[in-house]
PDB file of N, CA, C and O in Angstrom:
ATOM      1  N   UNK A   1      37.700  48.332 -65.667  1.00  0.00           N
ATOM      2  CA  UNK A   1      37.306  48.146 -64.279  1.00  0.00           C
ATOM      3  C   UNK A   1      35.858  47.659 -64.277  1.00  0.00           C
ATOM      4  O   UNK A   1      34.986  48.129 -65.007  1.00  0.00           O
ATOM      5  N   UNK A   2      35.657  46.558 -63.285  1.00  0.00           N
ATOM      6  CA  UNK A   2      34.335  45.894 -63.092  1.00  0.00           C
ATOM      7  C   UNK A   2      33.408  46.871 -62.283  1.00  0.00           C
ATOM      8  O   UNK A   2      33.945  47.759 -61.621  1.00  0.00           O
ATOM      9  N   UNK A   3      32.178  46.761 -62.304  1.00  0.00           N
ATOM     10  CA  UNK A   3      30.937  47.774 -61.576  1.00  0.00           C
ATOM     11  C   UNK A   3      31.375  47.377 -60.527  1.00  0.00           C
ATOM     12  O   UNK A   3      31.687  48.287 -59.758  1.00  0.00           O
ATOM     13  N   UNK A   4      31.594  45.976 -60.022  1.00  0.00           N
ATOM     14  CA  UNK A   4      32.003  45.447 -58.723  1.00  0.00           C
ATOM     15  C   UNK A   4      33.500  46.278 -57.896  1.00  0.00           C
ATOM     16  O   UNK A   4      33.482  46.855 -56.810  1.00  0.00           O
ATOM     17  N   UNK A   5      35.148  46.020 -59.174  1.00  0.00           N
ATOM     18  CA  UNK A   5      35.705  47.059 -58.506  1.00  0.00           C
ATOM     19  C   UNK A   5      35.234  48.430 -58.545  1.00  0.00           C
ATOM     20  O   UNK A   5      35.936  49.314 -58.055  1.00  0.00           O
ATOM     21  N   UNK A   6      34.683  48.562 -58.809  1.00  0.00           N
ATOM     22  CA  UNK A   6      34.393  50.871 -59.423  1.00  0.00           C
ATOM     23  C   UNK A   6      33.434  50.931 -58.182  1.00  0.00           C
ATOM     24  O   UNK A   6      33.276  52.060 -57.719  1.00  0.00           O
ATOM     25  N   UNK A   7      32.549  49.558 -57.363  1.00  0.00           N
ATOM     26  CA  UNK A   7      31.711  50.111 -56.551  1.00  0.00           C
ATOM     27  C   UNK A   7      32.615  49.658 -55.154  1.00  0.00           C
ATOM     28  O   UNK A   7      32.309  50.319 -54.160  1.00  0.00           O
ATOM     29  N   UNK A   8      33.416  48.882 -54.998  1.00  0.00           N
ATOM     30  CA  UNK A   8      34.348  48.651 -54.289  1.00  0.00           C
ATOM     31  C   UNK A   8      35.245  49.770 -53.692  1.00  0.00           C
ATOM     32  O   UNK A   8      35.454  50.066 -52.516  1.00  0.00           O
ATOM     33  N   UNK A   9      35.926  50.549 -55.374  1.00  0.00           N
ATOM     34  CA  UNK A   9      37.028  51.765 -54.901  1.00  0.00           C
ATOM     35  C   UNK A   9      36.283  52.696 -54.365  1.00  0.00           C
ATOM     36  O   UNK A   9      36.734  53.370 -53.439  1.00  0.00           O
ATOM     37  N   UNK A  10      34.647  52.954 -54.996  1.00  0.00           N
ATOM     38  CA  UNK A  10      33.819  54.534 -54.354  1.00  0.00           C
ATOM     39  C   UNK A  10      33.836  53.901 -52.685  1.00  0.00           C
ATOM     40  O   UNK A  10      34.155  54.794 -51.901  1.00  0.00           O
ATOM     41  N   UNK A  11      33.581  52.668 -52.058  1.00  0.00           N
ATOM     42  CA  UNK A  11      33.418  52.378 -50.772  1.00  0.00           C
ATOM     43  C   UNK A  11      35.073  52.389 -50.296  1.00  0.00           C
ATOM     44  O   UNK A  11      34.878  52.188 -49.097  1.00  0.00           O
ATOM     45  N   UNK A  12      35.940  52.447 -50.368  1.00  0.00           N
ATOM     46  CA  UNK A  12      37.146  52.637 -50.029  1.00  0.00           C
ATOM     47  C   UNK A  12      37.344  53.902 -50.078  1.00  0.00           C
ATOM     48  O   UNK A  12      37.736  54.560 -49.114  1.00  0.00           O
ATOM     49  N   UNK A  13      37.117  54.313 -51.089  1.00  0.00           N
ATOM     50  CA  UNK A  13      37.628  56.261 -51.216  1.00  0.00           C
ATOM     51  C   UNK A  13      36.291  57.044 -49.956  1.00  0.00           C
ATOM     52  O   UNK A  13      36.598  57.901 -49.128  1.00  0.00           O
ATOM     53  N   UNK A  14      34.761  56.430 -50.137  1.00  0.00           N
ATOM     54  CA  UNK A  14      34.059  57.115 -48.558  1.00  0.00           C
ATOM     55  C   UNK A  14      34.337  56.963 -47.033  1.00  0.00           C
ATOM     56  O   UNK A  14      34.092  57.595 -46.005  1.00  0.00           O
ATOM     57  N   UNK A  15      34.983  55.787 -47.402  1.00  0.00           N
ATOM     58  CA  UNK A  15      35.816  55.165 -45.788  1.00  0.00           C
ATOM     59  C   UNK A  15      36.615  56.048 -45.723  1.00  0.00           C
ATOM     60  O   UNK A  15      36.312  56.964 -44.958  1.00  0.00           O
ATOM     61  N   UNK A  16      37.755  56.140 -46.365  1.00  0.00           N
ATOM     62  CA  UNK A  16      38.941  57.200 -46.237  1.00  0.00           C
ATOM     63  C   UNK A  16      38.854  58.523 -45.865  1.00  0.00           C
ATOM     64  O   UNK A  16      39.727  59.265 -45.415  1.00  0.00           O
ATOM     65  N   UNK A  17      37.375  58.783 -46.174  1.00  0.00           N
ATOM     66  CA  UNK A  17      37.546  60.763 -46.662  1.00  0.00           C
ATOM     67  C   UNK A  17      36.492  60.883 -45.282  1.00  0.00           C
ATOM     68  O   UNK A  17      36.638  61.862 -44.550  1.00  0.00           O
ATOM     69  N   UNK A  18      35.672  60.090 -45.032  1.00  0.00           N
ATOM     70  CA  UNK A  18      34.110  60.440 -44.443  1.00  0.00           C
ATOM     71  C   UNK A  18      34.009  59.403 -43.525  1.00  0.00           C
ATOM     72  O   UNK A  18      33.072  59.553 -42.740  1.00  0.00           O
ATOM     73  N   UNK A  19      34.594  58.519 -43.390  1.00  0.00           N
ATOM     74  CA  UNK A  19      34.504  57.432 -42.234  1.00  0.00           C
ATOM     75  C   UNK A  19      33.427  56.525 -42.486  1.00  0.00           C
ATOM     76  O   UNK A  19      33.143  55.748 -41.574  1.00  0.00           O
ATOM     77  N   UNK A  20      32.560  56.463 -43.901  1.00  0.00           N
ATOM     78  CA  UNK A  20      31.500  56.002 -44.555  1.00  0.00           C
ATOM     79  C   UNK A  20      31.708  55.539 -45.401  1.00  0.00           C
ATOM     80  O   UNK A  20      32.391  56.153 -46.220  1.00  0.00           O
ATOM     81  N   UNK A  21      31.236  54.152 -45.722  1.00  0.00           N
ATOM     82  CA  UNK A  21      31.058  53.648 -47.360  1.00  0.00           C
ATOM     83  C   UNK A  21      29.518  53.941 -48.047  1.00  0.00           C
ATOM     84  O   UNK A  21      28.370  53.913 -47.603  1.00  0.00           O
ATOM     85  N   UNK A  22      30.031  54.188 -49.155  1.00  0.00           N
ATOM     86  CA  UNK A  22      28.952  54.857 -49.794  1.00  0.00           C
ATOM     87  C   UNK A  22      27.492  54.093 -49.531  1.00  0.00           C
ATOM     88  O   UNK A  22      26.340  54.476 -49.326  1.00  0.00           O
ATOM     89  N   UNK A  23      28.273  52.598 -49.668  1.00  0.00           N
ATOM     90  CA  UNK A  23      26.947  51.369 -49.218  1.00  0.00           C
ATOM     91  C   UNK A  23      26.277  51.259 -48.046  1.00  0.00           C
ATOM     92  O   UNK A  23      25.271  50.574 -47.860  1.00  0.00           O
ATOM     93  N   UNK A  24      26.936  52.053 -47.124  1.00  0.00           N
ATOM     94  CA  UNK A  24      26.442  52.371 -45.844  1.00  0.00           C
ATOM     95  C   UNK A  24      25.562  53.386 -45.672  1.00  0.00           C
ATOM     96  O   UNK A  24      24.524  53.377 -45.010  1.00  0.00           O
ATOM     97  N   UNK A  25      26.101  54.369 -46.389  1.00  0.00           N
ATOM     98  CA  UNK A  25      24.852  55.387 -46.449  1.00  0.00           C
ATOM     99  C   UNK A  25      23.918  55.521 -47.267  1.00  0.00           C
ATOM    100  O   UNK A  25      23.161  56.451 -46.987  1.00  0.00           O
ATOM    101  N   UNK A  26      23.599  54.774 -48.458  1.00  0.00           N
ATOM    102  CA  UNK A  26      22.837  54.510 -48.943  1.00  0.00           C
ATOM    103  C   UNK A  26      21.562  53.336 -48.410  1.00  0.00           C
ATOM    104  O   UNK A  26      20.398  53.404 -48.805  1.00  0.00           O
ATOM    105  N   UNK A  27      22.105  52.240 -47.404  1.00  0.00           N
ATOM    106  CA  UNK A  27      21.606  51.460 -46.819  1.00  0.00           C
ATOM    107  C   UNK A  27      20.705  52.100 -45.476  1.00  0.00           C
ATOM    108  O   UNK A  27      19.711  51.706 -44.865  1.00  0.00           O
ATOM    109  N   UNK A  28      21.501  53.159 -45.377  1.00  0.00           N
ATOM    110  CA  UNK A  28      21.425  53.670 -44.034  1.00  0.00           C
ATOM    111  C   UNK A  28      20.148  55.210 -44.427  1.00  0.00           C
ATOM    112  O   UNK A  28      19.576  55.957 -43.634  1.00  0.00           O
ATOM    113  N   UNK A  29      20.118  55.179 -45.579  1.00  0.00           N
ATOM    114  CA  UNK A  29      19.681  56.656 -45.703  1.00  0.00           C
ATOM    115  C   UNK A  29      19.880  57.879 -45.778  1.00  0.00           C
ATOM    116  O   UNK A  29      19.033  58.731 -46.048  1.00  0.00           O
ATOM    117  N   UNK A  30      20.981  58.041 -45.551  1.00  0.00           N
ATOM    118  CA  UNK A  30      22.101  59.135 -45.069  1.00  0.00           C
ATOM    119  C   UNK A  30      23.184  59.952 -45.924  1.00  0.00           C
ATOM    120  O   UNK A  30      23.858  59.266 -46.692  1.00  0.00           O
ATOM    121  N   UNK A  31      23.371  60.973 -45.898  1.00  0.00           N
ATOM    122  CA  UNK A  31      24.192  61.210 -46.222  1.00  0.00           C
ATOM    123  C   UNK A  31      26.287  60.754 -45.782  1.00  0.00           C
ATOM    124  O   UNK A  31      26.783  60.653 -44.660  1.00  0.00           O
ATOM    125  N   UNK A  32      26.857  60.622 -46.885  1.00  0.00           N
ATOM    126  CA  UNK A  32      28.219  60.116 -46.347  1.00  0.00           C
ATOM    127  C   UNK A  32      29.613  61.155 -45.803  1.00  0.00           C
ATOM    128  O   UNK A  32      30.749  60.926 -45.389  1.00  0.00           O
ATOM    129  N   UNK A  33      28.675  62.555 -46.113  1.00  0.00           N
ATOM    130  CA  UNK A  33      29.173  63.732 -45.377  1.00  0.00           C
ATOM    131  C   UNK A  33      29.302  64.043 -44.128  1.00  0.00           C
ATOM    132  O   UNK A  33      30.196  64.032 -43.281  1.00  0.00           O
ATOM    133  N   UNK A  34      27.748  64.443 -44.236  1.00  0.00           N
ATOM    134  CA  UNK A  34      26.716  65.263 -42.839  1.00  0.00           C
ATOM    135  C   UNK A  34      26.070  64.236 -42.038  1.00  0.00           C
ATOM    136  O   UNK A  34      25.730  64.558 -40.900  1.00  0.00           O
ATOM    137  N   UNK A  35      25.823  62.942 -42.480  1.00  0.00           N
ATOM    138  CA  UNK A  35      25.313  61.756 -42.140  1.00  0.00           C
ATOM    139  C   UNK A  35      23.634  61.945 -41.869  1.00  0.00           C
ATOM    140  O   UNK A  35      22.928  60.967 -41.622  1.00  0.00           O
ATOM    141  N   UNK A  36      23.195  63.077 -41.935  1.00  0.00           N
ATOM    142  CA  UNK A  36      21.700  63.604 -42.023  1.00  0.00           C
ATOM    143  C   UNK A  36      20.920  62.576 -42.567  1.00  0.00           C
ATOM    144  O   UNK A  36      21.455  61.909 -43.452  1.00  0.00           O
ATOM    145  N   UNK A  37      19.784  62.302 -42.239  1.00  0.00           N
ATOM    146  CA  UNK A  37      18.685  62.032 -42.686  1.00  0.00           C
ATOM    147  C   UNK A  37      18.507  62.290 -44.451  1.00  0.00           C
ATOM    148  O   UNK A  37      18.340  63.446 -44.838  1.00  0.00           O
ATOM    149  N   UNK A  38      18.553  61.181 -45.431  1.00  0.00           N
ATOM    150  CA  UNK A  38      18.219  61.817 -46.729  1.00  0.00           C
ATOM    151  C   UNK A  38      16.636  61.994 -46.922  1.00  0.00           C
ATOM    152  O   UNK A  38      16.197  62.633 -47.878  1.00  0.00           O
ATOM    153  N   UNK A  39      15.981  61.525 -46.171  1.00  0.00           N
ATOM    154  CA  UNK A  39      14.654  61.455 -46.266  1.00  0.00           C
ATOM    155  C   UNK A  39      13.755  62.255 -45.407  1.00  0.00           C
ATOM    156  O   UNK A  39      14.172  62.464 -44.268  1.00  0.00           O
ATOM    157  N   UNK A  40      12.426  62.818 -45.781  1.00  0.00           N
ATOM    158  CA  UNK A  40      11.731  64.202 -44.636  1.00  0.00           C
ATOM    159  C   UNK A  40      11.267  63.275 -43.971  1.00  0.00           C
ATOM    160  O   UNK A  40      10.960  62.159 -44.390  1.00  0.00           O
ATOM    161  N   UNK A  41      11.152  63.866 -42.396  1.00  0.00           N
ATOM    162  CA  UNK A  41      10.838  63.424 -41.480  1.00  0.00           C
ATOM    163  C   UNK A  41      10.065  62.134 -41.011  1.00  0.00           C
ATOM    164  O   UNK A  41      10.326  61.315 -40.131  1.00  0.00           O
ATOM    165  N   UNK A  42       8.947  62.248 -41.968  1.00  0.00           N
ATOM    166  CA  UNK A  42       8.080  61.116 -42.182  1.00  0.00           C
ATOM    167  C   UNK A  42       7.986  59.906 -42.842  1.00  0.00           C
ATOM    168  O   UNK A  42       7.022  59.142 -42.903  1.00  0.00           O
ATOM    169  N   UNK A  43       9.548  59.769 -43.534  1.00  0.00           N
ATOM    170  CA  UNK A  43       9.934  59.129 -44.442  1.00  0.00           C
ATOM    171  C   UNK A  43       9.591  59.323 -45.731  1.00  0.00           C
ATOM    172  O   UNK A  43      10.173  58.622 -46.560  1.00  0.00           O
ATOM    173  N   UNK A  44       8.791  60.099 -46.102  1.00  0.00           N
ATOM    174  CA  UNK A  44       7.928  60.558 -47.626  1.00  0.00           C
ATOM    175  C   UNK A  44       9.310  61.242 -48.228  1.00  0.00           C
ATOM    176  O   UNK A  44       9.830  62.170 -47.607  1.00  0.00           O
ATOM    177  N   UNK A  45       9.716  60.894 -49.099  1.00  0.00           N
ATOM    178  CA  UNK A  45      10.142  61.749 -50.038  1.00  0.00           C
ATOM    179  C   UNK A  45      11.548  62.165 -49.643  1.00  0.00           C
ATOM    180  O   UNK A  45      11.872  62.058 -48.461  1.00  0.00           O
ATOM    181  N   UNK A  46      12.538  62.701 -50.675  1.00  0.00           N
ATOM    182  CA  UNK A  46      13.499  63.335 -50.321  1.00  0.00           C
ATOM    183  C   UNK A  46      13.698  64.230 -49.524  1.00  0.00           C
ATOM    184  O   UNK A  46      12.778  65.028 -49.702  1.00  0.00           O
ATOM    185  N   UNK A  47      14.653  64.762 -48.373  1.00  0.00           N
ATOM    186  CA  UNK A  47      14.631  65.998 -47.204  1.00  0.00           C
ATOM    187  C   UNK A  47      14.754  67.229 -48.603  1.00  0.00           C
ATOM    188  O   UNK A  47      15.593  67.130 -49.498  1.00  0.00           O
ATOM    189  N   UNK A  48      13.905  68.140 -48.521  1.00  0.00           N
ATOM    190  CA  UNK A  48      14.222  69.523 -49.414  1.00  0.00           C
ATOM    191  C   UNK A  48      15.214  70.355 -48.823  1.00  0.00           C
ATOM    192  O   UNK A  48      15.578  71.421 -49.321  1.00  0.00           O
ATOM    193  N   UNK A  49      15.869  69.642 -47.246  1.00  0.00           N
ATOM    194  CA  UNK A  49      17.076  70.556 -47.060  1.00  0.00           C
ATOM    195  C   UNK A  49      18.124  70.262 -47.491  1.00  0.00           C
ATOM    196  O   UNK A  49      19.066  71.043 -47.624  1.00  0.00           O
ATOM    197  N   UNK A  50      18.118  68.653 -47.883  1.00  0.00           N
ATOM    198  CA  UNK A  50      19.129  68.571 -48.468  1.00  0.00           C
ATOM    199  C   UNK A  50      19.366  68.630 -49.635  1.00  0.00           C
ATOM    200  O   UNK A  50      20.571  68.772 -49.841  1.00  0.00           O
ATOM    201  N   UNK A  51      18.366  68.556 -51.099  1.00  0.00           N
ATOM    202  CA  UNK A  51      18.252  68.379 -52.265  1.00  0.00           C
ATOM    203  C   UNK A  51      17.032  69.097 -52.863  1.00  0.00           C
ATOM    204  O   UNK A  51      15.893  68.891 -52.446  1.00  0.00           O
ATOM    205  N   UNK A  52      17.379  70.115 -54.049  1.00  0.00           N
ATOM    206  CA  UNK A  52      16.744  70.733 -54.881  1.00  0.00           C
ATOM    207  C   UNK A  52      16.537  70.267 -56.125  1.00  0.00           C
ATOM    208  O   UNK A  52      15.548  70.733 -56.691  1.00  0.00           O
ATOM    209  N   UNK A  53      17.073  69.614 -56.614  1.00  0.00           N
ATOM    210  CA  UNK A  53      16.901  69.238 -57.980  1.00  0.00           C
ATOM    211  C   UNK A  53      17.070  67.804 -58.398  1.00  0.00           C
ATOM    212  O   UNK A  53      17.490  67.158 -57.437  1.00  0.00           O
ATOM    213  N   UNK A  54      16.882  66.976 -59.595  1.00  0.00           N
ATOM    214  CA  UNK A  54      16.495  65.650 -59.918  1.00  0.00           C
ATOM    215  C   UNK A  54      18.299  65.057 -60.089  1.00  0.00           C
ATOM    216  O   UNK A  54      18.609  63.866 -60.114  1.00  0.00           O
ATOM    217  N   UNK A  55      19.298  66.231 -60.191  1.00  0.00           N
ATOM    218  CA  UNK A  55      20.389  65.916 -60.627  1.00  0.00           C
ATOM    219  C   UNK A  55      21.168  65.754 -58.998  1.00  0.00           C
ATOM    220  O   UNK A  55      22.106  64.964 -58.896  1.00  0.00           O
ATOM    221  N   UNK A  56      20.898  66.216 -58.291  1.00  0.00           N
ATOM    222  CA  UNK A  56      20.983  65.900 -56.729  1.00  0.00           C
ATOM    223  C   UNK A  56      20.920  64.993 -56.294  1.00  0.00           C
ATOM    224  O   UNK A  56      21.744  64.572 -55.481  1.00  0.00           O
ATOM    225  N   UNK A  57      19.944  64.397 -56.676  1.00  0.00           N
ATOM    226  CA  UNK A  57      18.971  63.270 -55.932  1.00  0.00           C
ATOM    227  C   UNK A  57      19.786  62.083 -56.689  1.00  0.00           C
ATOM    228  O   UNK A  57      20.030  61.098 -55.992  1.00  0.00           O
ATOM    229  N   UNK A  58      20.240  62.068 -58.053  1.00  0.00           N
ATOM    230  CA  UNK A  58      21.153  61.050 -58.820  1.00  0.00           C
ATOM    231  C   UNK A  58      22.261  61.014 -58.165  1.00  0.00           C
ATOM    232  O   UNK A  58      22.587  59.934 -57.671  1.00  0.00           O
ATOM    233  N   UNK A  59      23.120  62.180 -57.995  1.00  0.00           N
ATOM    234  CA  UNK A  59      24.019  62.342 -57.260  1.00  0.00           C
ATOM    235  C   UNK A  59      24.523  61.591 -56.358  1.00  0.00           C
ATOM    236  O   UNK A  59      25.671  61.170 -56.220  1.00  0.00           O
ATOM    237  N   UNK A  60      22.985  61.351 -55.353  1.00  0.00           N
ATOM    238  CA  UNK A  60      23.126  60.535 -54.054  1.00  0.00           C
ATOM    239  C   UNK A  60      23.364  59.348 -54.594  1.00  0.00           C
ATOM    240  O   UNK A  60      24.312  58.671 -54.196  1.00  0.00           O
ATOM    241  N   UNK A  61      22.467  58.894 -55.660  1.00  0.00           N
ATOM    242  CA  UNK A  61      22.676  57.456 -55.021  1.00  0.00           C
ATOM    243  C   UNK A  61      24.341  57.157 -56.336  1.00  0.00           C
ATOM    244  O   UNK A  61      24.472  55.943 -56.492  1.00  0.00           O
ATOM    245  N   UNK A  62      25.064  57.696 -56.878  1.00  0.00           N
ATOM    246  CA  UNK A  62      26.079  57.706 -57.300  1.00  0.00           C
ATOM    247  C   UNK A  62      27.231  57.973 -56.133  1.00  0.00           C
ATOM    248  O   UNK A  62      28.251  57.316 -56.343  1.00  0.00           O
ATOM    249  N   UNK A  63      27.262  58.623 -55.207  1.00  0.00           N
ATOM    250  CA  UNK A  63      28.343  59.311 -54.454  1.00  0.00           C
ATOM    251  C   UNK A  63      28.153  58.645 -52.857  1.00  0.00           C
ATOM    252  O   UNK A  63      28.997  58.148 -52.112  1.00  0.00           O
ATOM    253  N   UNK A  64      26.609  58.869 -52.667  1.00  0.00           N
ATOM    254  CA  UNK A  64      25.968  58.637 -51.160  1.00  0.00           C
ATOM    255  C   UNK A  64      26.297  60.293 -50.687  1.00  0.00           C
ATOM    256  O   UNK A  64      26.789  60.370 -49.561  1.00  0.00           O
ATOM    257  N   UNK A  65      26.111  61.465 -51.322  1.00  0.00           N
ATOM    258  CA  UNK A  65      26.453  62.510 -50.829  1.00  0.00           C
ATOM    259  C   UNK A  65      25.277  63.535 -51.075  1.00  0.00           C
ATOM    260  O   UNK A  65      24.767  63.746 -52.176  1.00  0.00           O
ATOM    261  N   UNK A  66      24.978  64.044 -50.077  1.00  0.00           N
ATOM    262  CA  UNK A  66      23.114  64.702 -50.671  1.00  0.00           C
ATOM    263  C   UNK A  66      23.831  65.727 -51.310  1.00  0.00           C
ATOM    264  O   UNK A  66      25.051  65.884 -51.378  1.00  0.00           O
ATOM    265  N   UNK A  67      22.681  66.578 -51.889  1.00  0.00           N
ATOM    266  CA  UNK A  67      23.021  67.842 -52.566  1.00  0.00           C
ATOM    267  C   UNK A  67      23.766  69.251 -51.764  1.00  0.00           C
ATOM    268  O   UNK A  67      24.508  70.088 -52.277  1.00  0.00           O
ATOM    269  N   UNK A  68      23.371  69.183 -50.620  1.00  0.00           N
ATOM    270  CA  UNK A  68      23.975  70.367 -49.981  1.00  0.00           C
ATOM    271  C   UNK A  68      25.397  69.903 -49.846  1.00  0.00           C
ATOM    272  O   UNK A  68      26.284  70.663 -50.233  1.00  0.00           O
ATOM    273  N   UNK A  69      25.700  68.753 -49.345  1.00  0.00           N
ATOM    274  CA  UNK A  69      27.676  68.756 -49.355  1.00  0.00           C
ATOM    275  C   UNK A  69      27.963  68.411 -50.659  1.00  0.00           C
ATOM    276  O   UNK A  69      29.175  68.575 -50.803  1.00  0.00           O
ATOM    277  N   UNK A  70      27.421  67.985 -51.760  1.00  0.00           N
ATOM    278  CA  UNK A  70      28.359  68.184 -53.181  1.00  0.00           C
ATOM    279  C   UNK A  70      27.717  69.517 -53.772  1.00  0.00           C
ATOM    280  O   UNK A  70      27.792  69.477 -55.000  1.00  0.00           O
ATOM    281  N   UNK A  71      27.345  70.236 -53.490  1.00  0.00           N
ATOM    282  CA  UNK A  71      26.909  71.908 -53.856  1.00  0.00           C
ATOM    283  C   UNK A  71      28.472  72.931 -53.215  1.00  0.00           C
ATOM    284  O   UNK A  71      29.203  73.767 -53.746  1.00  0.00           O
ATOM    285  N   UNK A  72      28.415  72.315 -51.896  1.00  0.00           N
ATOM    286  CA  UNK A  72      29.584  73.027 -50.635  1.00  0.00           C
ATOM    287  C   UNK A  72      31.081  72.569 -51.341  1.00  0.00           C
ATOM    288  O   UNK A  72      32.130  73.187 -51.521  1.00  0.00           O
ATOM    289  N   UNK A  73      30.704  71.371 -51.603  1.00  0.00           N
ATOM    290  CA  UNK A  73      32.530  70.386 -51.669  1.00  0.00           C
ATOM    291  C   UNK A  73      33.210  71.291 -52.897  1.00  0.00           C
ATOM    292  O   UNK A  73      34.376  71.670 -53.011  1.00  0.00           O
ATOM    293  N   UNK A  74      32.320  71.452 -53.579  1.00  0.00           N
ATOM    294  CA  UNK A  74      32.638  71.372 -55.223  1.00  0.00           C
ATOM    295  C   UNK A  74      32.057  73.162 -55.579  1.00  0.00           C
ATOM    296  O   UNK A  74      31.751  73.555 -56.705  1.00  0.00           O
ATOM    297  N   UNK A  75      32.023  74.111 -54.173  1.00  0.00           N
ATOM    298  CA  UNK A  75      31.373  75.620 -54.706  1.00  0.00           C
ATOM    299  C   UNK A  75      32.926  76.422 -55.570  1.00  0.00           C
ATOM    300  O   UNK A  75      34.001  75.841 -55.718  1.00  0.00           O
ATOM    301  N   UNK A  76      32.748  77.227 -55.827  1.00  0.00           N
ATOM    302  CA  UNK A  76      33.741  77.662 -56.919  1.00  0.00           C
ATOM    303  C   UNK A  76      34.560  78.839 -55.966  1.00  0.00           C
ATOM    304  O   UNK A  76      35.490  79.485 -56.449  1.00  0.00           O
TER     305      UNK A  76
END
């Protein structure tokens, strides 16, 4: 599979589940969950409500999903 389809199917599978393509919320800033703000208020920096750690923050821009809904999606 091409980066092109693999980034194609993740924007088909966020449409389906979340009403979001991942490219949308990444464009957009947002989460493809909660649709929140990924960024603090002022635009500086990541929101700390949504993300604690450096593996979070990868997360996003892999999924378009901040840390608090793949912490929730995926709790045990």
């Amino acid at each position: 599979m091409s980066n092109e389809e693999l980034s194609s199917f993740i924007d088909d599978t966020g449409m389906a589940a979340f009403g979001m393509t991942r490219t949308a919320a990444l464009e957009n800033k947002v989460c493809i969950q909660c649709h929140k703000s990924v960024l603090n208020a002022d635009g500086s920096g990541l929101n700390t409500d949504l993300f604690h750690s450096q593996a979070g923050a990868s997360e996003y821009e892999i999924s378009g999903m901040c840390e608090q809904c793949f912490d929730a999606l995926f709790a045990e």
